[in-house]
C-alpha angles and dihedrals in degrees: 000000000000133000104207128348121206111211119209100207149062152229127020092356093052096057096041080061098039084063098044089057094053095053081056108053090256125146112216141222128207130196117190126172120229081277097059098032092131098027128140098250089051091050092052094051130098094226134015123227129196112212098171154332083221135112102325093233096036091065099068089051097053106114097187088039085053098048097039083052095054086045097051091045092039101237128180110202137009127231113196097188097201140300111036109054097339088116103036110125091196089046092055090043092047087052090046093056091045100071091254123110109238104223102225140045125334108282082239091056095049085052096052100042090041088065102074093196089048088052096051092048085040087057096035107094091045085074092239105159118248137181114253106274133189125223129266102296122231104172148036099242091045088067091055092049093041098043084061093053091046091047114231133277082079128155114223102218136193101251081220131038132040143203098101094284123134096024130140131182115206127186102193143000090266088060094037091045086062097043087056086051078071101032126071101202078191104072102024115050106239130170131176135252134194102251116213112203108201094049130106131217113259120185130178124202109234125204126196144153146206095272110057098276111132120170134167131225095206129251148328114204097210099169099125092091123143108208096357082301107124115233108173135010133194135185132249099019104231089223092076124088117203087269099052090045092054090046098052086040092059093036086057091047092051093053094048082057096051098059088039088249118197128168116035122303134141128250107213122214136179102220111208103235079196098055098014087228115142113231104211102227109174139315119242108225097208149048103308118222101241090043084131104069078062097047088053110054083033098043077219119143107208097184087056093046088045098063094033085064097048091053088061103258113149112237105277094204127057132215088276103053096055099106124188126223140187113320127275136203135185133195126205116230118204138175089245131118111233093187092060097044087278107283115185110264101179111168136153107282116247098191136337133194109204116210121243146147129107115347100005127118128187125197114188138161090192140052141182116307083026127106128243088217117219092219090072139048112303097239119134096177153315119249116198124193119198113198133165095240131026082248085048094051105050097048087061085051084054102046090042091055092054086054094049108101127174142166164224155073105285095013117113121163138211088242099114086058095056096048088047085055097046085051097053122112087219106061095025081070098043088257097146149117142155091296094057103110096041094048094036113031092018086164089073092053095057129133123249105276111243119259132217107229098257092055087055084052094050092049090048090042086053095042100050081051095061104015140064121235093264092069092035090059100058097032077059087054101056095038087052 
């Protein structure tokens, strides 16, 4: 097992590992950038290190900051949670040949699966079903001629990349004319896929080590997205029957084979609500963010396993021991205000109630006198409720959220629409897909309002008083 591990990240995920480490035995490193100086993450740590007074965001993203950092703590191995470099092939490879295990998938493996068309090619001759797909697009006038051969309705989507970012639907060329007035297909790989509507987001957590062993942990329903962001999950997905469950499990399985898959990661499917066929759409190389629902109907720790498995330990459960049990949802919490198209209001923490009791967990990188800082995602925590049945469960979520107090002058959370989601008759009966928030809660899809230009002035007046230029850029991007 490892000595010391030094983890390149922040926030909520740097603290989920820190404690998996020291139920391990492991001692931990922290880097932190001047923003995060006294950060929880940095407090938790063994030892501190510095990677930067640079730009804030900048400084998780250093790879020679990274690396000189592990050198100079001795570490043995890098976790990179998720986001930043957690899917970098060069990044794995640079902490390999350094002397250093890279706690994740192969490098050969991140590159392959980060390029959604290789992937695709990679996974081809193993039968798993796909969505028609285009080819990388170069032009222009290459979109218009692929989306027909696609059939609209057809996603463009980034060849590289996921969460949901990037992402644009378009119904017909009129629609998809205006989307290619913002994107340049030149710069930025796209290609094209069929979208299916009716359909919801199945993913299935995948675990599998150095020595053939692949095993899945069933699945997430993470169908409740605004925008292809995912807001809340939920597991098992009450659209599957056993033998549903059984089918996407082994299709997962299967993918993770072909791209010869070992640590944990998650296989992400659309599942056709019409033909109740599942589409395969990319595998996340990392730790997921709602990794937790999982970890509690399994009992299953995934960080744990993770770095087990990195440290070359062969599965220690089969197929057949994985047992499910109760339902469990989580909801992410961010400093948004979904009331005003979720812009970003980070701000220092005056006070914050967390909620607890039986069945509740709360995963968290901040407390109360810290800063949500505006440079980072905008996540405060995760709750999970575990409940015996899907009813049981989202009445703990109700009753957690109600619980969940937090704040501050500027802050504002996207804690009404959880519990808005969590009212609604729809979802309440398992009544849900991809479109759920746009059908059932449309205030929250809308587009930005338009602004005169004094009030564009005021906003970027009030946001170069309390902001650096990072934020303000992009802040200048969606006013404009």
């Amino acid at each position: 097992m490892f000595k010391r591990v030094l983890i390149a990240n922040r926030g909520e995920i740097a603290v989920r590992i820190i404690r998996a480490c020291q139920e391990l035995g492991i001692e931990t490193v922290a880097v932190y950038s001047d923003a995060d100086k006294n950060a929880l993450h940095t407090q938790m740590a063994d030892i501190r290190c510095r990677i930067g007074p640079e730009d804030p965001m900048e400084s998780y993203l250093n790879k020679d900051a990274l690396l000189y950092a592990a050198y100079e703590s001795e570490a043995d191995a890098v976790h990179p949670g998720y986001g930043f470099l957690s899917e970098d092939a060069q990044f794995a490879k640079m902490v390999n040949r350094a002397g250093m295990t890279w706690i994740g998938p192969l490098p050969e493996t991140i590159a392959l699966v980060g390029d959604k068309d290789a992937a695709r090619n990679a996974m081809e001759p193993s039968g798993i079903p796909m969505a028609k797909g285009s080819l990388p697009l170069d032009s222009n006038e290459m979109a218009i001629e692929e989306a027909k051969k696609v059939v609209y309705p057809a996603i463009l989507k980034p060849v590289s990349g996921g969460g949901g970012k990037g992402m644009f639907i378009v119904h017909n060329e009129e629609e998809l004319r205006k989307v290619l007035n913002v994107v340049d297909v030149t710069k930025i790989r796209y290609y094209f896929e069929h979208y299916i509507e009716q359909s919801r987001h199945i993913e299935v957590q995948i675990v599998a080590d150095n020595f053939g062993s692949i095993v899945h942990l069933g699945e997430r329903e993470c169908s409740i997205q605004r925008r292809n962001q995912k807001l809340l999950e939920e597991t098992p997905s009450t659209a599957l029957s056993d033998e549903m469950r059984t089918r996407v499990g082994k299709l997962a399985v299967e993918a993770a084979r072909s791209v010869h898959y070992s640590s944990i990661g998650t296989v992400e499917f659309l599942f056709d609500l019409a033909t109740h066929e599942f589409y395969f759409m990319e595998i996340n190389p990392r730790v997921q963010v709602e990794h937790g629902i999982t970890e509690a109907i399994t009992g299953i720790d995934l960080v744990r396993t993770q770095i087990k498995i990195a440290a070359g330990d062969p599965l220690d459960f089969t197929q057949k021991d994985v047992k499910f049990r109760g339902h469990a949802i989580e909801c992410r919490i961010n400093a948004e205000d979904p009331d005003n198209n979720f812009m970003p209001a980070p701000g220092k923490i005056d006070f914050m109630h967390e909620p607890s009791g039986p069945r509740v967990r709360f995963d968290s990188g901040v407390t109360a006198g810290l800063s949500i800082e505006p440079y980072y995602d905008s996540l405060i925590a995760k709750v999970i409720a575990h409940g015996r049945t899907r009813g049981d469960a989202i009445k703990i979520m109700q009753r957690a959220l109600n619980e969940f107090i937090i704040e501050g002058e500027d802050i504002k959370t996207t804690i009404s629409l959880h519990k808005r989601i969590l009212d609604d008759s729809y979802f309440q009966t398992g009544n849900i897909d991809t479109e759920f928030i746009k059908k059932r809660l449309p205030i929250y899809e809308q587009e930005p309002k338009k602004l005169s230009l004094k009030e564009k002035l005021n906003l970027r007046n009030n946001i170069a008083e309390n902001l650096t230029s990072v934020f303000d850029a992009g802040v200048n991007d969606f006013i404009e």
